[in-house]
C-alpha positions as CSV (number, residue, x, y, z in Angstrom):
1,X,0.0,0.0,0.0
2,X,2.5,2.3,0.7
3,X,4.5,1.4,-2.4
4,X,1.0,2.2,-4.0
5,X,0.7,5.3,-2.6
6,X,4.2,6.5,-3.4
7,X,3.6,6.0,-6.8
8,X,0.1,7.7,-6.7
9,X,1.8,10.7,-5.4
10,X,4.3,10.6,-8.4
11,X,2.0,10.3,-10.8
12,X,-0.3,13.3,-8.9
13,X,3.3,15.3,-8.9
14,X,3.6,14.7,-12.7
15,X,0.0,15.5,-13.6
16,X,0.4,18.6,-11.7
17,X,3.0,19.7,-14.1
18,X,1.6,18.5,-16.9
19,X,-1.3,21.3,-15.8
20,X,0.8,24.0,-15.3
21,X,2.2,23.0,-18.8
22,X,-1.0,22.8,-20.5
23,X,-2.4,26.3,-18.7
24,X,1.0,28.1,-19.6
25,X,1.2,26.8,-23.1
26,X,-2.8,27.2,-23.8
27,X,-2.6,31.2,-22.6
28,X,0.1,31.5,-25.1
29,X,-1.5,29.8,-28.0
30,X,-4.5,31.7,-27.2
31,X,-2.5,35.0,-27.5
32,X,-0.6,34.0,-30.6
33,X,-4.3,32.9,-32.1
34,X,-5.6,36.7,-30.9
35,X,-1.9,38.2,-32.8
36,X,-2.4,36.2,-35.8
37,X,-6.3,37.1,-36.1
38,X,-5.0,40.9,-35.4
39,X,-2.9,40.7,-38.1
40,X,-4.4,39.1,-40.9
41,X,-7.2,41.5,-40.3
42,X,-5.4,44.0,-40.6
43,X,-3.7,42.7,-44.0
44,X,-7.7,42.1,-44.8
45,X,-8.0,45.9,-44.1
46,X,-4.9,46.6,-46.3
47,X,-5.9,44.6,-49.3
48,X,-8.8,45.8,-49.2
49,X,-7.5,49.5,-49.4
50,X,-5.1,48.2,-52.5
51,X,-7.7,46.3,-54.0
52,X,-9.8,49.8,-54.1
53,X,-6.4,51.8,-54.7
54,X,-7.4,53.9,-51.8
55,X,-5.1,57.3,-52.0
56,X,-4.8,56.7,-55.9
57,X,-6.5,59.9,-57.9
58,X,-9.8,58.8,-59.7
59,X,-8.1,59.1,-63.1
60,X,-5.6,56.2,-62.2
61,X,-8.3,54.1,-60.7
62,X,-10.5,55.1,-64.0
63,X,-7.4,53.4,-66.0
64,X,-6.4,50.4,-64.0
65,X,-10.3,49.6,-64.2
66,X,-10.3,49.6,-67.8
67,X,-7.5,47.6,-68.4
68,X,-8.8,45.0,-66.4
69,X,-11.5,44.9,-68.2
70,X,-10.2,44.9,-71.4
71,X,-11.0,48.1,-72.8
72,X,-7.7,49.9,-72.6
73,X,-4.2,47.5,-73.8
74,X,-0.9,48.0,-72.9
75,X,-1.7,48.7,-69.5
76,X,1.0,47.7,-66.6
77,X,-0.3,49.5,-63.5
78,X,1.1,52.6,-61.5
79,X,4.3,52.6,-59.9
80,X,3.5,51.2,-56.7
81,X,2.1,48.1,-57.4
82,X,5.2,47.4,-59.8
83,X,8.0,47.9,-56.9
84,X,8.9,46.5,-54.3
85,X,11.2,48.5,-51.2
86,X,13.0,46.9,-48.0
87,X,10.9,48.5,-44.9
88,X,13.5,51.1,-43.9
89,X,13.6,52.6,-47.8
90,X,9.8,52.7,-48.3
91,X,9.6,56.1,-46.5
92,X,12.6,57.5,-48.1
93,X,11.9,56.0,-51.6
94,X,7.9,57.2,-51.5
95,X,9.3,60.7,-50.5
96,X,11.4,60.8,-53.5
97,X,9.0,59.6,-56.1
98,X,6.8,62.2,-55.2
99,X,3.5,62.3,-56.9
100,X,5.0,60.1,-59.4
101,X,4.3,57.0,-57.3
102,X,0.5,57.3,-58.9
103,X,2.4,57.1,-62.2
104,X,1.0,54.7,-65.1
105,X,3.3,52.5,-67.3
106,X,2.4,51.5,-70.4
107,X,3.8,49.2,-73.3
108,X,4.2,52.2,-75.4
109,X,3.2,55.8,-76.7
110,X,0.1,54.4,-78.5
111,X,-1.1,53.2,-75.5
112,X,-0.2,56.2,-73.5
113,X,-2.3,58.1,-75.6
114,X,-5.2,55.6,-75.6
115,X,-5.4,56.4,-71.7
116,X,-5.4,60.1,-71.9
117,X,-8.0,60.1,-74.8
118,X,-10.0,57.5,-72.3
119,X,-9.4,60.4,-69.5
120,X,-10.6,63.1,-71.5
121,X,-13.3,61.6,-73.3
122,X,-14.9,60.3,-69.9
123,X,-14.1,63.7,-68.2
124,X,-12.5,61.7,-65.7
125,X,-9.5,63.6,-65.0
126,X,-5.5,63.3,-65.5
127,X,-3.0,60.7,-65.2
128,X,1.2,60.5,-66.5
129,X,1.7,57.7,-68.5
130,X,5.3,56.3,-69.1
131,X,5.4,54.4,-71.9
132,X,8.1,51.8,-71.7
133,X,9.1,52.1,-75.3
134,X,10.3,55.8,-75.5
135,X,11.5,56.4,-71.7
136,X,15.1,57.1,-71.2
137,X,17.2,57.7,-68.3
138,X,20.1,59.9,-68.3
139,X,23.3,58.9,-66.8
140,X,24.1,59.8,-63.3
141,X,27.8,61.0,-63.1
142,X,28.4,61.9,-59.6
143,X,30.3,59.4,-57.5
144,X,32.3,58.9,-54.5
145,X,29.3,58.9,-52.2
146,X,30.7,56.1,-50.2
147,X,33.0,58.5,-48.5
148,X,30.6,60.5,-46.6
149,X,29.4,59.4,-43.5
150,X,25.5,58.9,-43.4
151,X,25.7,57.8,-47.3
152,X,23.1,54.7,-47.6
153,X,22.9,54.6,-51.6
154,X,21.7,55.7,-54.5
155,X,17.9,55.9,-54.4
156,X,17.0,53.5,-57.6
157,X,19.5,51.0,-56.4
158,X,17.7,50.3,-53.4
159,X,14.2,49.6,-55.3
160,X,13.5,46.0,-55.9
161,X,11.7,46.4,-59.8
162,X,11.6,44.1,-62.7
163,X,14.3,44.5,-65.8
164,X,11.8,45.5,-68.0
165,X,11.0,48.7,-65.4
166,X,14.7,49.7,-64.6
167,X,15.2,52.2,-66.8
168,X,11.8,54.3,-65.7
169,X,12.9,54.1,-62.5
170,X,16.4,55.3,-63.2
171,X,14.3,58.4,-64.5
172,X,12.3,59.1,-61.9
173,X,14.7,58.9,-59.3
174,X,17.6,60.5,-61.4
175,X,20.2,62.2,-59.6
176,X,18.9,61.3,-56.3
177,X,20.8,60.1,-53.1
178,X,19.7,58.3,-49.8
179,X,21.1,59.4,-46.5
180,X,20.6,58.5,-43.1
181,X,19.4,61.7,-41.8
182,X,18.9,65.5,-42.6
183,X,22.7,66.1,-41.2
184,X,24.1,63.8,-43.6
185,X,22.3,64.9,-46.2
186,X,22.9,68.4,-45.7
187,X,26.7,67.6,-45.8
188,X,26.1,65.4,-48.8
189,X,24.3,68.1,-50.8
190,X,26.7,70.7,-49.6
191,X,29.4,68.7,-50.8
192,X,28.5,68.4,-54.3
193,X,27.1,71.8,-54.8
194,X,23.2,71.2,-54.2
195,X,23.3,69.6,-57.7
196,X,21.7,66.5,-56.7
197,X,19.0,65.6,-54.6
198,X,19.1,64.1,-50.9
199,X,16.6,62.2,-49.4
200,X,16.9,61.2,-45.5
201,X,15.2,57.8,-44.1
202,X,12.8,59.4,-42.5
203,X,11.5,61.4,-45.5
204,X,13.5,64.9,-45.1
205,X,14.5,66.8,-48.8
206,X,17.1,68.5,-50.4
207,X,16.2,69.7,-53.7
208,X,18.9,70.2,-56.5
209,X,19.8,73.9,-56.2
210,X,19.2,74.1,-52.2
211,X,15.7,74.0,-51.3
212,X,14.9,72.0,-48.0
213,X,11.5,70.1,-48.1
214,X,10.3,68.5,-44.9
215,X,8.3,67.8,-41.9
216,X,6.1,64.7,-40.1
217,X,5.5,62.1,-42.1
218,X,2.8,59.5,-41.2
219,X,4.0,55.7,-41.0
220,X,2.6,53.8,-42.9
221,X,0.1,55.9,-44.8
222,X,2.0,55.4,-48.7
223,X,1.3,53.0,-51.0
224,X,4.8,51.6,-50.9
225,X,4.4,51.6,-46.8
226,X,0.9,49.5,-47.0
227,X,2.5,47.0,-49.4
228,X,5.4,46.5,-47.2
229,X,3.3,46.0,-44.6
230,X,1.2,43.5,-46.4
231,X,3.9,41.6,-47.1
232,X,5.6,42.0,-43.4
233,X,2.4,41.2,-41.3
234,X,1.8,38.1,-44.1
235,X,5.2,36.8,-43.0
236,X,4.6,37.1,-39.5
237,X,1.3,35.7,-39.6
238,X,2.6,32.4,-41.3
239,X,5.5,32.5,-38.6
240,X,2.8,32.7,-35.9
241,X,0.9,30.0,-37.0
242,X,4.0,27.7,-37.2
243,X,4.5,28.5,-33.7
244,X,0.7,27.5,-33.3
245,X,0.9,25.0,-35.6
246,X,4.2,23.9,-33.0
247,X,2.1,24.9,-29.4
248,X,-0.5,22.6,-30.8
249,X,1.5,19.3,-31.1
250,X,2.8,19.9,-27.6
251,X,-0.3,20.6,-26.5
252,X,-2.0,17.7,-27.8
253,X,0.8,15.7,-26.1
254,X,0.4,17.2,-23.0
255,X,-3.6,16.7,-23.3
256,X,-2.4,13.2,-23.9
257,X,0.1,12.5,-20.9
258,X,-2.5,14.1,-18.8
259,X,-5.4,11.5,-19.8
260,X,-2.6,8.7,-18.9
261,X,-1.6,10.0,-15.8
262,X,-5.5,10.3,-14.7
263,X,-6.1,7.2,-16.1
264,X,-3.0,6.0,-14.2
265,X,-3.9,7.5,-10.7
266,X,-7.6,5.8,-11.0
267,X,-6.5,2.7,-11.7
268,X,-3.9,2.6,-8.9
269,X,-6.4,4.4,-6.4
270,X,-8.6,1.3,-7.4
271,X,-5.9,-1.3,-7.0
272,X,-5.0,0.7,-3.2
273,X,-9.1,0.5,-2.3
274,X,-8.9,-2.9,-2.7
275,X,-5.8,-3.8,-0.8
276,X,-7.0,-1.4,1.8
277,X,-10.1,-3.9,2.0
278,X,-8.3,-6.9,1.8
279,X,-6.1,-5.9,4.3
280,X,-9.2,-4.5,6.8
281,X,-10.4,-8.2,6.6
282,X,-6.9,-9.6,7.1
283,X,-6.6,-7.3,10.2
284,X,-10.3,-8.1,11.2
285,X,-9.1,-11.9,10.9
286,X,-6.4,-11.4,12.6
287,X,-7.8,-9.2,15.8
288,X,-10.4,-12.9,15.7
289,X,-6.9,-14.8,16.0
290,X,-5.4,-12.9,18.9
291,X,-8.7,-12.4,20.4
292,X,-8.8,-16.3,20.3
293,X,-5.1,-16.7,21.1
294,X,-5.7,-14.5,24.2
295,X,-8.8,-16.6,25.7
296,X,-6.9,-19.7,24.9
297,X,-3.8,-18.0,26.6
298,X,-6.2,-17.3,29.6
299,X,-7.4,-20.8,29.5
300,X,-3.7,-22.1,29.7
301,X,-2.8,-19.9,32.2
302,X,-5.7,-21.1,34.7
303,X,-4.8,-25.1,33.1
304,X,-1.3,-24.3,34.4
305,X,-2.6,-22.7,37.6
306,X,-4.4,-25.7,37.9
307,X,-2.2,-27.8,37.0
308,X,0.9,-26.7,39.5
309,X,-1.5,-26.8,41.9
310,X,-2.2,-30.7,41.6
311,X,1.7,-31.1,41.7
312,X,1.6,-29.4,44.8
313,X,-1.4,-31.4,45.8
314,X,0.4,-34.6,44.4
315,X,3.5,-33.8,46.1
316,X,1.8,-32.9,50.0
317,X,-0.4,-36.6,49.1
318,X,3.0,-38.4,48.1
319,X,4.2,-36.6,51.8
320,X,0.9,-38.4,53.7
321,X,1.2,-41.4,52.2
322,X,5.0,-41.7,53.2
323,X,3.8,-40.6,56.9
324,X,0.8,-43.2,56.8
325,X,2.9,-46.1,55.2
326,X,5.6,-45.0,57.9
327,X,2.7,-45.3,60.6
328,X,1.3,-48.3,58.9
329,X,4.9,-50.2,59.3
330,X,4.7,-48.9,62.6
331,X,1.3,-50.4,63.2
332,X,2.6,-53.4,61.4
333,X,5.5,-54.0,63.8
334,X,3.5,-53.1,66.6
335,X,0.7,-55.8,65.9
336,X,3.8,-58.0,64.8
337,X,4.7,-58.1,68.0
338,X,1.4,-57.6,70.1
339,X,0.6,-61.3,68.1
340,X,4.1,-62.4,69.0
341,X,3.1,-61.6,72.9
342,X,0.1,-62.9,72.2
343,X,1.5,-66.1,71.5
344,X,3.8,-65.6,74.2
345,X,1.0,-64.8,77.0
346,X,-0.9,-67.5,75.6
347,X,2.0,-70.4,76.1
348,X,1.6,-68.8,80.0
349,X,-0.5,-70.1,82.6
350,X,-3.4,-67.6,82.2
351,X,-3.8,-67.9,85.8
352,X,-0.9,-66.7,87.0
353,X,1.7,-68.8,85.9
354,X,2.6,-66.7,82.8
355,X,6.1,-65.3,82.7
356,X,4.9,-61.8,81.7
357,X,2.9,-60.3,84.6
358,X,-0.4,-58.7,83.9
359,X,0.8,-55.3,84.8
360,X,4.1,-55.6,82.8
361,X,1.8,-56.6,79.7
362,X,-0.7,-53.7,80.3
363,X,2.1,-51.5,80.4
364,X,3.5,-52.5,77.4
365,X,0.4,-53.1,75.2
366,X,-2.0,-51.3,77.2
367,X,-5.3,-52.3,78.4
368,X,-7.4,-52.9,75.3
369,X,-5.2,-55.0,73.8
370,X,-4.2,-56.9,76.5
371,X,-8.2,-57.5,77.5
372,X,-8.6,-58.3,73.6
373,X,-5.4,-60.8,74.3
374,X,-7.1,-62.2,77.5
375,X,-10.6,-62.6,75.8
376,X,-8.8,-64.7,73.0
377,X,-7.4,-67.0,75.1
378,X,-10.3,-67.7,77.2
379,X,-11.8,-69.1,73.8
380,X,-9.1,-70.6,72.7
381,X,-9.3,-72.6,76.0
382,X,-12.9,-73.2,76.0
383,X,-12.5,-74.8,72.9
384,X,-10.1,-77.1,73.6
């Protein structure tokens, strides 16, 4: 039983870790579940804002929407949806784009003017086009950026675009420079005579020539931004639900050690009852036993009582029957010889002539046996 009970206790320790397993693992699934749902709602939200082109003007939504349908060819998209920018460019690379982010590229001037005909007809405003068969890019000659502290690189360098695109985006970001922050920049432009333009990470300007353009800009809020952060919170919500994907397994084999151990503990528990009952009766059985043992213990007790007292008994019999067989060999020789006086008296003259006197044979037998003696030889006489 004890043995049992150890091994309940064990099993009770192990479940109860199991539990505090389950409960710290569960809360964090749940969180993770509650992150992942918070994110892809909010990728939902964002989607939905680039499958509206929310921010776009109504001329580029105009064009997109007629392309997909069909009615105007040639039709690649705005900038934005064509590019791609690492997080820590976007705000830097949408500040130096400009309004030309909203920018539409076509397959070529035909097509270009296919749009704006569309726009103009349909009174539904203004759009650039860049048609990819007659944009150019002019070379950019400075160099030796990579000397001055704060330099992060060349603007359409750090844009992720297809071939095909390279060259528009060379031209719209001609000439311009990425820094790490308005000082650089301003030693940057300073250096090479304001003739190129600077663009801090955090969105701060300086035009060619020497104009500073700047201020707050809000996170997130460009088109670039949103598509980064599409992509950013997608990658994070697959992470998270590898992580619940992971928390789930262990869970489940938590859930399952924990059925085990239960499963364990009852059938134990069970197995302890019934020893606990066997060894009630055994005990019952047992108190029968020594009760019995103890009223036969009494009983022996008073058999030996008993018993010592017949020895004693025997022994103080054995002691009168040694006194009465000594007084019985007494008696014997005493009669022995009151016969062999008898005999004696008797071979006398009873009247007198007997060599014993009658007061010496009173003395010595006393009077009853000597009138017993004297009576028995009367007969004997009377006889004869």
């Amino acid at each position: 039983i004890t043995s049992l009970q150890n091994s309940i206790k064990g099993y009770e320790l192990r479940l109860e870790n199991r539990n505090a397993e389950l409960k710290e693992l569960t809360d964090k699934s749940n969180e993770l579940h509650l992150d992942i749902e918070a994110k892809r709602r909010r990728v939902q939200i964002l989607t939905e804002l680039e499958n509206s082109m929310e921010g776009f003007s109504h001329a580029v939504k105009k064009v997109v929407s007629e392309s997909e349908k069909g009615i105007l060819r040639g039709v690649h998209g705005p900038i934005s949806k064509l590019i791609s920018v690492d997080k820590k460019y976007s705000v830097a690379i949408e500040t130096a784009l400009g309004n030309a982010i909203q920018n539409v590229i076509v397959d070529t001037e035909a097509d270009a003017k296919r749009a704006i005909n569309y726009l103009k007809t349909n009174n539904a405003g203004r759009a650039t086009f860049l048609p990819i068969s007659s944009i150019t890019s002019r070379e950019f000659k400075e160099n030796g950026f990579d000397d001055i502290y704060g330099f992060v690189g060349i603007a359409s360098d750090l844009v992720n675009v297809d071939k095909k695109y390279e060259t528009i985006i060379r031209y719209l970001l001609a000439g311009t420079v990425v820094t790490e922050d308005i000082d650089s920049a301003t030693t940057l432009a300073k250096k090479y005579n304001y003739r190129v333009k600077v663009v801090s990470l955090d969105g701060q300007v300086i035009n060619p020539g020497g104009s500073f353009t700047g201020g707050s800009v809000k996170q997130g809020s460009g088109a670039l931004s949103r598509a980064d952060e599409m992509k950013n919170l997608t990658a994070e919500a697959e992470k998270l639900a590898s992580e619940i994907k992971s928390l789930e397994s262990k869970l489940s084999e938590i859930r399952k050690n924990i059925e085990e151990y239960t499963e364990r503990i009852t059938q134990l528990q069970d197995k302890k009852e019934i020893l606990v009952m066997l060894k009630n009766s055994e005990n019952a059985k047992l108190e029968q036993i020594n009760a019995k043992f103890d009223a036969n213990k009494s009983l022996l007790d008073k058999m030996r009582e008993d018993y010592e007292q017949i020895v004693r008994m025997s022994e103080r019999y054995e002691e009168d029957i040694a006194a009465l067989k000594a007084e019985e060999k007494a008696q014997s020789e005493k009669v022995a010889e009151i016969f062999g006086g008898e005999k004696r008296f008797r071979a006398g003259d009873i009247n007198g002539n007997n060599a014993f006197s009658e007061e010496f044979f009173c003395d010595f037998y006393g009077f009853d046996v000597f009138f017993v003696i004297i009576g028995s030889a009367h007969a004997a006489k009377d006889k004869s």
